[in-house]
VOLOMAR-449306 format. One record per residue (C-alpha): residue in three letters; x, y, z. Coordinates in steps of 0.1 Angstrom, whole numbers, padded with zeros to 4 digits, always signed. Each point is the difference from the previous one (the first is absolute). Layout:
<sites>
ALAXYZ/...
</sites>
This chain:
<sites>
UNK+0417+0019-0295/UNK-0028-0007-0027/UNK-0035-0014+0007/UNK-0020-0020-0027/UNK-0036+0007+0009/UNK-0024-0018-0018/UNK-0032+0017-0013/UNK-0017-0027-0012/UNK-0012-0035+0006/UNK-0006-0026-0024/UNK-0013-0034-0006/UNK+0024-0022-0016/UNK-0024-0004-0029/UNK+0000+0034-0003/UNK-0046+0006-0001/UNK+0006+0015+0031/UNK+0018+0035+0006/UNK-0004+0020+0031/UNK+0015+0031+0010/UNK+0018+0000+0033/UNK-0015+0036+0009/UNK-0036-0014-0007/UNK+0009-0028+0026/UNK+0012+0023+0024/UNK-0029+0023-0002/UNK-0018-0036+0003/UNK+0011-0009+0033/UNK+0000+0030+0015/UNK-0039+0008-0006/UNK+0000-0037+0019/UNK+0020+0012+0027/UNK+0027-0026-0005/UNK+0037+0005-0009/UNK+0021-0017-0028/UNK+0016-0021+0029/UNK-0031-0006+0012/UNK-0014-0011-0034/UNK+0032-0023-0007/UNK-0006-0019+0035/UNK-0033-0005-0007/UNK+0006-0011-0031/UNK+0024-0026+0012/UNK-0028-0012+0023/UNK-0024-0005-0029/UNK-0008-0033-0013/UNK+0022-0007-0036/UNK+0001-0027-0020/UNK+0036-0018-0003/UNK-0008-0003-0036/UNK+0003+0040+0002/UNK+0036-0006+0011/UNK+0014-0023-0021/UNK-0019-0038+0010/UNK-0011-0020-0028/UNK-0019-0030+0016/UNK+0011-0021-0033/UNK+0007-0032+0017/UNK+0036+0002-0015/UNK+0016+0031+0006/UNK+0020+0002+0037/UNK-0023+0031+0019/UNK+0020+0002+0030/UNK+0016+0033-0008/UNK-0028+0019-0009/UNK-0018-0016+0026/UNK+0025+0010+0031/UNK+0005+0027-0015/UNK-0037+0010-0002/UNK-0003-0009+0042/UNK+0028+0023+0007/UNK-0022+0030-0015/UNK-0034-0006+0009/UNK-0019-0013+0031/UNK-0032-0015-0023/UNK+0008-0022-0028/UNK-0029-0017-0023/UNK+0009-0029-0023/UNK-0018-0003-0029/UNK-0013-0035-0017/UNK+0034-0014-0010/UNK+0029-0027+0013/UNK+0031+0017+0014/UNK+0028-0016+0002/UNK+0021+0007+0034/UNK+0039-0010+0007/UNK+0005+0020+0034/UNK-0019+0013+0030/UNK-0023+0027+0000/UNK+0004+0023+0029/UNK-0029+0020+0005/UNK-0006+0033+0020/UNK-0019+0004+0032/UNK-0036+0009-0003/UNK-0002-0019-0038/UNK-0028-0013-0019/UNK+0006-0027-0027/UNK-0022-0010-0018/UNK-0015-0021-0032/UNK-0026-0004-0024/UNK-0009-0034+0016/UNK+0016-0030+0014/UNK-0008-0025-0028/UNK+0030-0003-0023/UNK-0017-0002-0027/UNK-0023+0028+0004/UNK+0016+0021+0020/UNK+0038+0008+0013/UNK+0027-0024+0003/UNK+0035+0004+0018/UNK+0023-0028-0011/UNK+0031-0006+0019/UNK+0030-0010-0020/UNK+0026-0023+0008/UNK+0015-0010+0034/UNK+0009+0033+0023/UNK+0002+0007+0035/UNK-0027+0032+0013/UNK-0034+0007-0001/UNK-0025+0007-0033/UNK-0015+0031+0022/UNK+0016+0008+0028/UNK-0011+0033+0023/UNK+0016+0012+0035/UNK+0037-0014+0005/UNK+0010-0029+0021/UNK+0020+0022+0027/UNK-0031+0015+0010/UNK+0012+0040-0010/UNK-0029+0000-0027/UNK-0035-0009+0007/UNK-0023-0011-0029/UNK-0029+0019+0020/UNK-0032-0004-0022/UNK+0009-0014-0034/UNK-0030-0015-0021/UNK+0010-0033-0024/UNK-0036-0008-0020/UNK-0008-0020-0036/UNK+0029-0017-0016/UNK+0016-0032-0002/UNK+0037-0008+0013/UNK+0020-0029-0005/UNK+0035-0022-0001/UNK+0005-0014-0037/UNK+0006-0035-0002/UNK+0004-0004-0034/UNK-0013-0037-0007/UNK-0014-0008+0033/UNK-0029-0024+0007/UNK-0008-0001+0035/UNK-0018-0033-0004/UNK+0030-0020-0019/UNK+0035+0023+0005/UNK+0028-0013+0022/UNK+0021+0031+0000/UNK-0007+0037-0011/UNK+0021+0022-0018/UNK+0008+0029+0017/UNK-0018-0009+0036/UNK+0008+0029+0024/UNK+0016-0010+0035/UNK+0006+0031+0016/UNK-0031+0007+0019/UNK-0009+0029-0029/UNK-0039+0013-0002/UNK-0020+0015-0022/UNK-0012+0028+0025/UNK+0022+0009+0029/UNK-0011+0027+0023/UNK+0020+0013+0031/UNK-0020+0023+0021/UNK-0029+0011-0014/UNK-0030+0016+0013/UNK-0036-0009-0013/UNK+0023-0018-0028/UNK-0027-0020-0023/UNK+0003-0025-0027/UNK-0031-0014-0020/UNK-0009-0016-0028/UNK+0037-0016-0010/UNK+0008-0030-0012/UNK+0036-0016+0010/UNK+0016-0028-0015/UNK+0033-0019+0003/UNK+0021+0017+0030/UNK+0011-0011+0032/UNK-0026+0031+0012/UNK-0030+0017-0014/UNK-0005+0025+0020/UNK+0025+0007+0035/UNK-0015+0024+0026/UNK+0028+0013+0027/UNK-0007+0027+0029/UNK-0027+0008-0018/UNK-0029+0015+0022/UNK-0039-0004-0012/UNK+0008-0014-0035/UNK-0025-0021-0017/UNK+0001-0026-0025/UNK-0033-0001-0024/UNK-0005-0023-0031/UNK+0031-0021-0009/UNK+0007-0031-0019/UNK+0033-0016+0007/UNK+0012-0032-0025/UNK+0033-0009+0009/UNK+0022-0036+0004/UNK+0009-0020+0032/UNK+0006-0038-0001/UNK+0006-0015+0032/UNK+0011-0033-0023/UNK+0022+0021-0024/UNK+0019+0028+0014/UNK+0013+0012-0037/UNK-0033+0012-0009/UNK-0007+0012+0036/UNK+0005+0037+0001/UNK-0029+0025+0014/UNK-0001-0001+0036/UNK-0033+0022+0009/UNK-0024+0017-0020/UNK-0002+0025+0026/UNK+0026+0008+0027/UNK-0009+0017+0033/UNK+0036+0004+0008/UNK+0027+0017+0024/UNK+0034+0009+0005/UNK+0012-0001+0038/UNK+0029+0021-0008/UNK-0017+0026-0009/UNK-0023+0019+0024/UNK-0024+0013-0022/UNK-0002-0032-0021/UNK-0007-0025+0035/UNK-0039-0008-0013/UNK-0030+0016-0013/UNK-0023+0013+0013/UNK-0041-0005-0007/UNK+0008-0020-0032/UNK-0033-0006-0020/UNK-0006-0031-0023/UNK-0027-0001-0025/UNK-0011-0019-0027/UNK+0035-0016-0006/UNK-0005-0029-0026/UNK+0030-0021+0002/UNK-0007-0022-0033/UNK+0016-0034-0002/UNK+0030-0003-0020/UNK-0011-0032-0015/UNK+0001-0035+0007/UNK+0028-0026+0007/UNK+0004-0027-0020/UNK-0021-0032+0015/UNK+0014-0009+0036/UNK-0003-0025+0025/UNK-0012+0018+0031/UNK+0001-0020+0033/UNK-0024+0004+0029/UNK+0009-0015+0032/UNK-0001-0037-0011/UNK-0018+0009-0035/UNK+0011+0014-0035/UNK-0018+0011-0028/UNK+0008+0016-0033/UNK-0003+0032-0010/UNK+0019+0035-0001/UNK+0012+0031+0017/UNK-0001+0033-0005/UNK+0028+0026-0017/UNK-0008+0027+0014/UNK+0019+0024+0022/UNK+0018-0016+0031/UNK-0026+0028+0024/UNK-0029+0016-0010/UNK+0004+0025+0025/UNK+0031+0002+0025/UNK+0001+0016+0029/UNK+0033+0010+0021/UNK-0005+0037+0011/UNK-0035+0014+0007/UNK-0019+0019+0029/UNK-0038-0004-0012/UNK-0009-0015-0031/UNK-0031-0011-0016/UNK+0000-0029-0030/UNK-0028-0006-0018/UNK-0012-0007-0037/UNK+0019-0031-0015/UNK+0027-0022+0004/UNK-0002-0031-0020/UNK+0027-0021-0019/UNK+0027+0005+0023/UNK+0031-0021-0007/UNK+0005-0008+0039/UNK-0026+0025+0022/UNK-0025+0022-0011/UNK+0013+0020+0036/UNK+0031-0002+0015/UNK+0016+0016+0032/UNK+0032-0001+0012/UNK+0008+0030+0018/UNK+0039+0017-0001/UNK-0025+0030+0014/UNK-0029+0009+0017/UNK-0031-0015-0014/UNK-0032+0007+0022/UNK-0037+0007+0001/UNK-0005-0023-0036/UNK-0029-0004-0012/UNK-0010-0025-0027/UNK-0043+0009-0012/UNK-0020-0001-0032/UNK+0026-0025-0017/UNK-0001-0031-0024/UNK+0030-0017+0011/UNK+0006-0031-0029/UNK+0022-0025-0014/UNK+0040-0002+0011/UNK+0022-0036+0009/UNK+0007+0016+0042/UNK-0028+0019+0017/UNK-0020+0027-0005/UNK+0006+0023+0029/UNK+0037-0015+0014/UNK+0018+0018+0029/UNK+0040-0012-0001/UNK+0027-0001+0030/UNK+0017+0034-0003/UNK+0023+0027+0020/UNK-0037+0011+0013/UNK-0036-0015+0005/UNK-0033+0015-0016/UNK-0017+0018+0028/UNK-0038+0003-0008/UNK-0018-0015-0028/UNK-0039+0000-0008/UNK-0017-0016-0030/UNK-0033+0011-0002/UNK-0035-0012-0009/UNK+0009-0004-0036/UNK+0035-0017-0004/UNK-0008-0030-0028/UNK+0022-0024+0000/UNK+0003-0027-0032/UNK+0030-0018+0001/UNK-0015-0020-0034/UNK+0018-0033+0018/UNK+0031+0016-0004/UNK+0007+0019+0025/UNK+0018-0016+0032/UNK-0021+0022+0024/UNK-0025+0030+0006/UNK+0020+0012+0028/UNK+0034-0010+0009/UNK+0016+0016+0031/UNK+0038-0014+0005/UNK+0018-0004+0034/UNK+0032+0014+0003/UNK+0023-0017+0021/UNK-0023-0006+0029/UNK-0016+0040-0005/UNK-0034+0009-0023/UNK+0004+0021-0031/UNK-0034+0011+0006/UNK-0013+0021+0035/UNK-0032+0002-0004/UNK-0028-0013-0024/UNK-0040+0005-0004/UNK-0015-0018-0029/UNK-0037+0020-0001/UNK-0013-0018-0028/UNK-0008-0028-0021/UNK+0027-0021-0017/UNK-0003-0026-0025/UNK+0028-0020-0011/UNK+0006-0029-0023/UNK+0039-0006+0007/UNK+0017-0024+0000/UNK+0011-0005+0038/UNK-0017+0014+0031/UNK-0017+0037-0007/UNK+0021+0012+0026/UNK+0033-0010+0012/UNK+0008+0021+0031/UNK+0035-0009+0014/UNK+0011+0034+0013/UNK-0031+0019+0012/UNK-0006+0018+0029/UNK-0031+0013+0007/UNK-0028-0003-0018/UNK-0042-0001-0004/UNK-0008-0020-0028/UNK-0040+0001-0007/UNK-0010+0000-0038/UNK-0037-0007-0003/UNK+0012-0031-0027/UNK+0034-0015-0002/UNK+0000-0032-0027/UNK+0032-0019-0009/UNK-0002-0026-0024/UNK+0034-0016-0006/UNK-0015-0013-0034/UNK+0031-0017-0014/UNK+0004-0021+0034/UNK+0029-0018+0014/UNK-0009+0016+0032/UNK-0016-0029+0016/UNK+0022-0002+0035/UNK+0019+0030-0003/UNK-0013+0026+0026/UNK+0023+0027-0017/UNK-0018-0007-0035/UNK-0036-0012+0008/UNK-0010+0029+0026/UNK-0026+0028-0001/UNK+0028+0017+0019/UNK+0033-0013+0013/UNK+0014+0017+0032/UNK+0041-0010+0009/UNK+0036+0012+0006/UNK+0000+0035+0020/UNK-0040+0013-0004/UNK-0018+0006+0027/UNK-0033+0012+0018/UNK-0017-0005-0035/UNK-0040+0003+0003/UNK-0027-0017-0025/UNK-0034+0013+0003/UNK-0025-0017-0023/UNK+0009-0013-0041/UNK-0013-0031-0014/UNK+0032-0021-0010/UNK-0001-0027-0028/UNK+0010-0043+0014/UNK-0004-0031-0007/UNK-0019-0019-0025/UNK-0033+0015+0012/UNK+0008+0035-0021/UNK-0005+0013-0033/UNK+0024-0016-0019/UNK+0012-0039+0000/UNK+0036+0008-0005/UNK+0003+0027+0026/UNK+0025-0007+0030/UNK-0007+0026+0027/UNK-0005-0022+0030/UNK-0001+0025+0030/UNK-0006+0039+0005/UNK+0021+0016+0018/UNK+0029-0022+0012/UNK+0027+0011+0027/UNK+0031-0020+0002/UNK+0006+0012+0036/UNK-0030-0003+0031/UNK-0007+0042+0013/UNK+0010+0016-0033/UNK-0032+0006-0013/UNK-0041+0001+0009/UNK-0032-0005-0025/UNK-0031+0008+0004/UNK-0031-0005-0022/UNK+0020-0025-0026/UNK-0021-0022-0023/UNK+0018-0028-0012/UNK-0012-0030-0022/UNK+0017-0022+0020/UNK-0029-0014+0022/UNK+0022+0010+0035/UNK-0020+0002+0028/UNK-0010+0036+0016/UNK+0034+0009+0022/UNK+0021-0025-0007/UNK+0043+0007-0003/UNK+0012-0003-0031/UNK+0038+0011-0011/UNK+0002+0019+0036/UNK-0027+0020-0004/UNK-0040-0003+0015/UNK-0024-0001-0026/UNK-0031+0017+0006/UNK-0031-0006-0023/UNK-0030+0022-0004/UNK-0030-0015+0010/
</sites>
């Protein structure tokens, strides 16, 4: 049997000619091996222009792409617009990365046409491959929707339907993703078993109509999600937020909204359906952003475990549902905190701050202390608590405006805080709730603080009111007790 042996290397445009002995001598004065050498190499960071990308905007750079993941664990794309037809499936332990996440300053990953799977996808579904700790940082991602206007489209060419996500990670460790933007998929980014990841600077811009379901296509921005069939993949574990700006799609078309009794004109936003949505989590922390939701900037409905949440340092703005919404589900949220420094702006659009469903007679929330100050201009009560059990609400300032009106009457629209269905053993200490004409604004139609539908649910202590109730006096089941 013959053996070619080379004996020496070349670059393909030929300036570059090195003997294979010289290499040889190379690596051994390092103390490293040719294998040795090669695997490092493969670890090294390469440009996917190196291996055949060309980020023209019009040529196809799937192949090269994939085929560039298969060989290396660290791939850099340079300033350019790659166009993408099929899933990337990246090794464990990877680093992409960009030269920015503006697309026209930096790198852009276009998806093509309609296809079922993933733009980046690392780990696998059936939990034999872990993602471990893969890096995603500076570049843009999106769906094209050639001729779309989210403001005036009916439909969208080639919207995707089959749950597919920009970033889909299955078991990583430490697994971290910053400074991406994500557009136009039913997921930005989808976390699953994953166990300390953390989520840094993002921008989301994505479509969900709850008036038009053919432009209504990305579901979250960012999916804390789980797979009950698969043990490793039941929830993750201490799941960090950060800095998450979910930007608003854009704005409907003028509507009539109705209030209670009242209507107004004006729009809703485009955004994506959840900023962030919870299903499978032991421990996570959300802060940063989440504005311009489509339906909640923060949604839970738990397939999995999800405890020990808590919600701090956040601007929570803008969406057509509530900004922090807990849904009827196969389990309940056990444990939530907001801290001193959850803002709340629901721009009178927003339904609620805080909405807390029952399910069938049973909370979807054990659990709740509110430690801080809340403001919120929504347009129904701040906080709308039909399946709580257990909680200390005491924020030093709790406003709710219900600016638009048609409240006037309604105790589930013109409340401070409206307490019904299953909650229970629910505790105010302290806030200063808007009422009345005696407040700050001549069209506001908060008329009580708290209110509880059902005598023995709930206590309050320390509530100022501009109602001009006497000291002690019942009101909506529950004994009001001034400060003097």
């Amino acid at each position: 049997m013959s053996i070619l042996r080379a004996e020496k290397l070349q670059t393909l445009d030929s300036s570059v000619t090195l003997s294979i002995a010289d290499l040889d001598e190379t690596l051994t004065a390092l103390g490293l091996s040719v294998a040795e050498a090669i695997s490092r190499l493969a670890n090294s960071s390469i440009s996917v222009k190196e291996l055949g990308a060309t980020g023209d905007g019009v040529t196809d750079d799937t192949a090269a792409i994939v085929s560039a993941a298969t060989q290396y664990r660290d791939l850099f794309f340079p300033l350019g617009h790659y166009i993408v037809t099929g899933q990337i499936q990246c090794q464990p332990n990877c680093r992409i990365s960009g030269s920015g996440m503006s697309g026209a300053t930096g790198t852009r990953i276009q998806r093509k046409g309609n296809w079922i799977g993933d733009t980046f996808r690392v780990g696998t579904a059936d939990g034999t491959v872990a993602a471990l700790a893969c890096r995603f940082t500076d570049f843009l991602v999106e769906q094209l929707h050639p001729g779309f206007d989210i403001s005036t489209s009916v439909t969208m060419v080639d919207r995707l339907t089959d749950g597919q996500a920009h970033i889909r990670i299955f078991g990583g460790y430490a697994c971290f993703v910053d400074r991406v933007w994500l557009q136009h998929a039913p997921y930005g980014v989808v976390l699953v078993g994953c166990t300390q990841p953390e989520i840094g600077i993002i921008k989301s811009y994505g479509s969900w109509d709850n008036k038009n379901a053919a432009i209504s296509e990305q579901i979250a921005a960012v999916w804390v999600g789980d797979n009950q069939a698969i043990s490793a993949h039941r929830f993750n574990t201490q799941v960090k937020l950060g800095n998450i700006y979910v930007g608003v799609g854009g704005p409907s078309p003028t509507r009539t909204i109705t209030v209670g009794s009242g209507s107004f004109a004006g729009y809703e936003n485009i955004g994506a359906r959840y900023g962030v949505l919870v299903t499978g989590a032991e421990g996570i922390s959300i802060s940063g952003y989440a504005g311009g939701a489509g339906q909640d900037c923060i949604a839970f409905i738990p397939s999995g475990l999800v405890t020990n949440v808590r919600i701090d340092d956040i601007f929570l703005d803008e969406c057509f549902g509530a900004l922090i919404h807990t849904y009827p589900a196969a389990n309940a949220v056990i444990g939530m905190t907001l801290g001193a420094n959850v803002q709340c702006n629901g721009q009178l659009q927003a339904r609620n701050c805080l909405r807390i469903e029952d399910n069938a007679g049973s909370p979807t929330l054990f659990g709740l202390s509110i430690e801080g100050g809340i403001y919120s201009n929504t347009l129904e009560t701040a906080f709308f608590l039909a399946g709580l059990a257990s909680a200390n609400i005491a924020p030093g300032l709790v406003n709710n405006y219900n600016g638009r009106g048609g409240g006037t009457g309604n105790v589930a629209i013109s409340t401070g805080a409206y307490v019904t269905g299953s909650s229970n053993d629910i505790h105010f200490d302290g806030g200063l709730y808007g009422g009345g004409a005696n407040t700050w604004s001549a069209s506001n139609n908060c008329q009580y603080g708290p209110y509880v539908e059902t005598a023995g649910k709930a206590t309050a202590a320390n509530v100022r009111s501009k109602l001009g109730l006497a000291g002690g006096a019942t009101v909506g089941g529950i004994s009001q007790t001034y400060p003097t």
